[in-house]
C-alpha positions as CSV (number, residue, x, y, z in Angstrom):
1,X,0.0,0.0,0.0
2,X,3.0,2.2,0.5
3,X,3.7,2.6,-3.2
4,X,-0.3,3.1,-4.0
5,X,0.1,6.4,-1.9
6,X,3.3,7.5,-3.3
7,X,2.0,7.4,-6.8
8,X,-1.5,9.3,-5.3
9,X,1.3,11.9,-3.7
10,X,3.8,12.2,-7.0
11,X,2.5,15.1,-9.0
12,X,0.9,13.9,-12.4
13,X,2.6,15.5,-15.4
14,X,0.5,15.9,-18.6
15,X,1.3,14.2,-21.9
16,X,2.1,18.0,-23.0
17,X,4.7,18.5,-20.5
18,X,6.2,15.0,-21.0
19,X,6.8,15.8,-25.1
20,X,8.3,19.2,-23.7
21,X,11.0,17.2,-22.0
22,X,11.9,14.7,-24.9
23,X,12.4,18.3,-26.9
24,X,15.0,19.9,-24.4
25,X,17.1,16.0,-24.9
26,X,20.1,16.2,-25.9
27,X,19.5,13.2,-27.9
28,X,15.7,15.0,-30.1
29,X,16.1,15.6,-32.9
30,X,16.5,19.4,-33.6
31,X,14.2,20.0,-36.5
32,X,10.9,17.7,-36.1
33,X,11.2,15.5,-39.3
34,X,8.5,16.8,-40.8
35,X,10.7,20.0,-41.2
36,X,13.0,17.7,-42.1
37,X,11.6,15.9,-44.5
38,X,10.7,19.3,-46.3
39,X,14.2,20.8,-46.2
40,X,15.8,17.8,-47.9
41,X,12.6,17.6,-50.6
42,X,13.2,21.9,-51.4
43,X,16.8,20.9,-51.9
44,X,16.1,18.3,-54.5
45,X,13.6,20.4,-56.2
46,X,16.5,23.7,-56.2
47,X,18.9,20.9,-57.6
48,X,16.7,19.7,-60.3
49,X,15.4,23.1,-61.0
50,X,19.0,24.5,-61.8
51,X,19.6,21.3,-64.3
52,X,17.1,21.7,-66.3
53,X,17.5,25.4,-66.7
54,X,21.2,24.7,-67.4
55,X,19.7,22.4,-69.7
56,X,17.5,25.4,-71.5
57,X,20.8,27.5,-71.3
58,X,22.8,24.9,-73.5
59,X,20.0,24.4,-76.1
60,X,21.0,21.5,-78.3
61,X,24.0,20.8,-76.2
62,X,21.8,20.1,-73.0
63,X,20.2,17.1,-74.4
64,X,20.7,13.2,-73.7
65,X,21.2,13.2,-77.9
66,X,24.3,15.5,-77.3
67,X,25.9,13.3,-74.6
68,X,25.5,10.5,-76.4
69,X,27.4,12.0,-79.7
70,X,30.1,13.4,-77.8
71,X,30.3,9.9,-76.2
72,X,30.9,8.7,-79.6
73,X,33.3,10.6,-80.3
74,X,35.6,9.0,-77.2
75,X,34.3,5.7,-78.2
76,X,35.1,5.7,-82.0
77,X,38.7,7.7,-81.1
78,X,41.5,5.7,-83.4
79,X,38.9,3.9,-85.5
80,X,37.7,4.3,-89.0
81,X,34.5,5.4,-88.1
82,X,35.9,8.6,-85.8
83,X,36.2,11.1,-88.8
84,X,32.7,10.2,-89.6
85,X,31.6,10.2,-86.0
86,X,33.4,14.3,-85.9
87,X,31.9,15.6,-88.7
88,X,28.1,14.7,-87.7
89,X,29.1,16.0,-84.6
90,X,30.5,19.2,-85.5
91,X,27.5,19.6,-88.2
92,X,24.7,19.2,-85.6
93,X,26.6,20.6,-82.7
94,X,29.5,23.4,-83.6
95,X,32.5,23.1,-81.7
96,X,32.8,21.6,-78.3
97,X,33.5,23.4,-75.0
98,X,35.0,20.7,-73.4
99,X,38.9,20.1,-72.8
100,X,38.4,16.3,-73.1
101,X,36.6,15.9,-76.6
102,X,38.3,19.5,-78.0
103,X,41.6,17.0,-77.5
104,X,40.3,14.4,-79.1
105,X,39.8,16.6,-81.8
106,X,43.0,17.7,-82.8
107,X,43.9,13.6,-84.2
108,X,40.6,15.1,-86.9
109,X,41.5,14.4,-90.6
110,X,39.7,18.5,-91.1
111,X,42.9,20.9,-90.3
112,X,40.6,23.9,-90.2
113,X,38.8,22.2,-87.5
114,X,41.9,21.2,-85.8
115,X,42.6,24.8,-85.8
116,X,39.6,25.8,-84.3
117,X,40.1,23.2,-81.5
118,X,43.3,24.7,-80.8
119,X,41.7,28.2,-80.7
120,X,39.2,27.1,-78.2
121,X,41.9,25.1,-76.2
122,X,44.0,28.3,-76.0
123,X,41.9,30.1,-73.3
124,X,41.0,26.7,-71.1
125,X,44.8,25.6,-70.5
126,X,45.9,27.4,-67.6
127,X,42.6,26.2,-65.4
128,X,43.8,22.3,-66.7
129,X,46.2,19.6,-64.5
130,X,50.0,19.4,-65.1
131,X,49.6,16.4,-67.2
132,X,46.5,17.6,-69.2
133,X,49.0,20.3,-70.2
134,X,51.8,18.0,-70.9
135,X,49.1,15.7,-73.0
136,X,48.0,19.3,-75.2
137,X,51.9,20.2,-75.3
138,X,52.9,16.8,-76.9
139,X,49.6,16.7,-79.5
140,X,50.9,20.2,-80.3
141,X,54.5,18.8,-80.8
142,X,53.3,16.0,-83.1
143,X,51.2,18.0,-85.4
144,X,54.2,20.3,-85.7
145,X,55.9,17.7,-87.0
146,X,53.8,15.5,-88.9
147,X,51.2,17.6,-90.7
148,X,51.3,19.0,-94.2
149,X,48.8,21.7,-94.2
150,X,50.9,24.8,-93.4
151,X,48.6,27.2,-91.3
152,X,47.9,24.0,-88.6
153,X,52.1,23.6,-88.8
154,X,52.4,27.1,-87.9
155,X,49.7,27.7,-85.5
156,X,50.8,24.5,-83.9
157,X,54.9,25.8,-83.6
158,X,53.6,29.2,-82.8
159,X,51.2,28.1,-79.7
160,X,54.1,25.5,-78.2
161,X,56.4,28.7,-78.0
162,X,53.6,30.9,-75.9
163,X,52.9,28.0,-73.2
């Protein structure tokens, strides 16, 4: 009987006050999860907001077609098919902006395109890795040295001199 009148005697705390505790715990979560839950969904939604306005931005070049020609390109490098695989590339897309594939076209049969690869290399090789710049240097080196068009000779001698 003892315990029945300590437990009459123990003030009763409401279901109110007993969630109020498990707040101030160390070991609550800070945010309720709904909160959460919402935070983490908004960040998903900014994320995939900015992609496909990115994607708007590039216009052709934003589309799975695009990645998949440019993935040719890397996949056809040193094959028959790779001058074939460049030109529809170049025709439906222009130039690339990227260091990897603009590389891959300077070994293009088209000199005035391998000049224009060049060109657009120019600007990007001081933001590229030691042996990114090494790779360009040495492409630069062999074209000096193996090609018969004149201009792509020159421009080739000319830019291995500035770097």
């Amino acid at each position: 009987m003892v315990r029945y009148h300590d437990e009459e005697e123990r003030e009763k705390i409401s279901w109110r006050e007993i969630d109020r505790r498990r707040d101030r715990s160390p070991h609550a979560p800070k945010e309720p999860l709904r909160e959460q839950a919402r935070s983490r969904r908004s960040e998903w939604v900014m994320k995939k907001y900015r992609k496909e306005a990115d994607k708007l931005f590039m216009g052709k070049k934003g589309t799975k077609k695009h990645k998949k020609a440019q993935g040719d390109i890397d996949r056809f490098h040193g094959t028959e098919q790779f001058n074939e695989v460049v030109k529809n590339y170049l025709d439906q897309y222009g130039l690339p902006e990227d260091w990897q594939t603009l590389s891959l076209l300077l070994d293009y049969s088209d000199p005035e395109k391998v000049l224009e690869a060049i060109h657009a290399m120019k600007p990007l090789y001081e933001t590229r890795s030691p042996m990114e710049k090494q790779g360009f240097k040495a492409k630069l080196d062999i074209l000096a040295m193996t090609t018969t068009h004149s201009d792509l000779r020159d421009t080739a001698e000319e830019m291995l001199k500035s770097l």
